[in-house]
C-alpha positions as CSV (number, residue, x, y, z in Angstrom):
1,X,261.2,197.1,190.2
2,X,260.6,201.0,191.4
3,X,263.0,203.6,191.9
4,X,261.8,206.4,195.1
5,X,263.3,210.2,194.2
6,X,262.6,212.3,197.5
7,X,262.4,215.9,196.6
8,X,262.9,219.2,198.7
9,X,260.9,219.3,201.1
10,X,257.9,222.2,200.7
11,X,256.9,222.8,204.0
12,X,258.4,221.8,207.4
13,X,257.2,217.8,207.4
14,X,255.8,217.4,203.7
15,X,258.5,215.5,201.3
16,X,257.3,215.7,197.9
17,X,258.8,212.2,196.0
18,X,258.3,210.8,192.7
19,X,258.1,207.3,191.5
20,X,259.2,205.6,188.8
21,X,259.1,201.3,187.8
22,X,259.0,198.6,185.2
23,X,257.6,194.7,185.8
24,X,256.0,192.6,184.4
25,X,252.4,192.1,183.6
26,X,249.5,189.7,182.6
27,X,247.1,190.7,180.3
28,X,243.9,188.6,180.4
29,X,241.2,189.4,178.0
30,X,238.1,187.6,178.2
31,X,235.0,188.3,176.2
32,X,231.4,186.6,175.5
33,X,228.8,188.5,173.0
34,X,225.7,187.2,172.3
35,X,223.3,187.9,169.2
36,X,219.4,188.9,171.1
37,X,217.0,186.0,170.2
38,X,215.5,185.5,167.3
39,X,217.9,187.8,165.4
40,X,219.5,185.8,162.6
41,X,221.9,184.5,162.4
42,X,222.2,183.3,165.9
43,X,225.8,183.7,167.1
44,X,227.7,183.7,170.0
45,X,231.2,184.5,169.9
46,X,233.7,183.8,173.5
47,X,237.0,185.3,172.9
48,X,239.9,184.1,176.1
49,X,243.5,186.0,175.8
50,X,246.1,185.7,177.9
51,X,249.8,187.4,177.4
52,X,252.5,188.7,179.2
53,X,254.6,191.8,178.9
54,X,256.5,194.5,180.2
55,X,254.9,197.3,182.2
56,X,255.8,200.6,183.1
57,X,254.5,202.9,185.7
58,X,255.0,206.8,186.8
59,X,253.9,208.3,189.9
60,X,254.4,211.5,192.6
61,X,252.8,211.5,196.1
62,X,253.9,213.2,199.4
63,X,254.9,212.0,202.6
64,X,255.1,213.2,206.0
65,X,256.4,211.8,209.5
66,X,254.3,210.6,211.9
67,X,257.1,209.1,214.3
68,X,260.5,208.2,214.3
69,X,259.7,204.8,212.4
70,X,256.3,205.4,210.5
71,X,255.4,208.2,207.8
72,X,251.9,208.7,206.1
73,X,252.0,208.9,202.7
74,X,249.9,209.5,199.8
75,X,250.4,209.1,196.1
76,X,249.0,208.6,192.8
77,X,250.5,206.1,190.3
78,X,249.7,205.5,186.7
79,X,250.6,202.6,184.8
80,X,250.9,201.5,181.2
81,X,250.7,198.0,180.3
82,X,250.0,198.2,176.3
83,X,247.2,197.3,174.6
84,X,245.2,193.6,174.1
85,X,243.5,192.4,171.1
86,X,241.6,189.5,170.0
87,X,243.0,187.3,167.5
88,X,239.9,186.9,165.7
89,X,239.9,186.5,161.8
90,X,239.8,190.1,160.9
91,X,237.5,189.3,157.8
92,X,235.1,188.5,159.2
93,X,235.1,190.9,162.1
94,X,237.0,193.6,163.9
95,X,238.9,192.4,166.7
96,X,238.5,194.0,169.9
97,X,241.1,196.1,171.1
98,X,241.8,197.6,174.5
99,X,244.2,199.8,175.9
100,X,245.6,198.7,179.4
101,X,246.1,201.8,181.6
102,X,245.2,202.2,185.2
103,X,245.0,205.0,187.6
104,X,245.2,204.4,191.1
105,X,245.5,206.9,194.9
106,X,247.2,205.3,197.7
107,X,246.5,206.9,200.9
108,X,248.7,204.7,203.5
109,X,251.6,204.3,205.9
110,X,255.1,203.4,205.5
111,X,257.3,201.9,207.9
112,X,261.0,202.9,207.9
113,X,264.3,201.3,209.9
């Protein structure tokens, strides 16, 4: 779900905007480690994670008007969907963690009725 807020406009054709949303994501966290041979003990350890959660996402971009039905647009979005851990036993070792951001430019068009 994403909610559009168009902005003056700063120039003749550019329309500033900024975007806002919340969904749903799945988290996946898969990891193999390896001890080098001959290094003892040898140990492997495979760690697979799977989970679900809410999302959130922020973003601001421009867009100008090419014709009467198509703009071109370009934005940048950042998201935030929590942070992913291992569920190993933490006595015996630290589990991995990870922070689940992403960053992302869209250069594109848009098609409007």
């Amino acid at each position: 779900l994403e909610g559009t807020l168009y902005l003056q406009p700063v120039a003749a054709l550019i329309f500033p905007f900024a975007t806002v949303g919340i969904g749903i994501a799945n988290s996946q966290l898969r990891y193999n480690d390896f001890a080098l041979p001959g290094i003892t003990p040898e140990t492997s350890l495979s760690v697979q994670h799977t989970t679900n959660r809410c999302a959130g996402s922020l973003g601001i971009g421009f867009s100008t008007p090419l014709s009467t039905h198509f703009d071109a647009l370009a934005r940048y979005v950042y998201t935030q969907s929590g942070a992913e851990h291992s569920s190993l036993n933490q006595q015996l070792i630290r589990p991995i963690a990870l922070t689940l951001n992403n960053h992302a430019f869209y250069f594109g068009l848009s098609f409007r009725n």
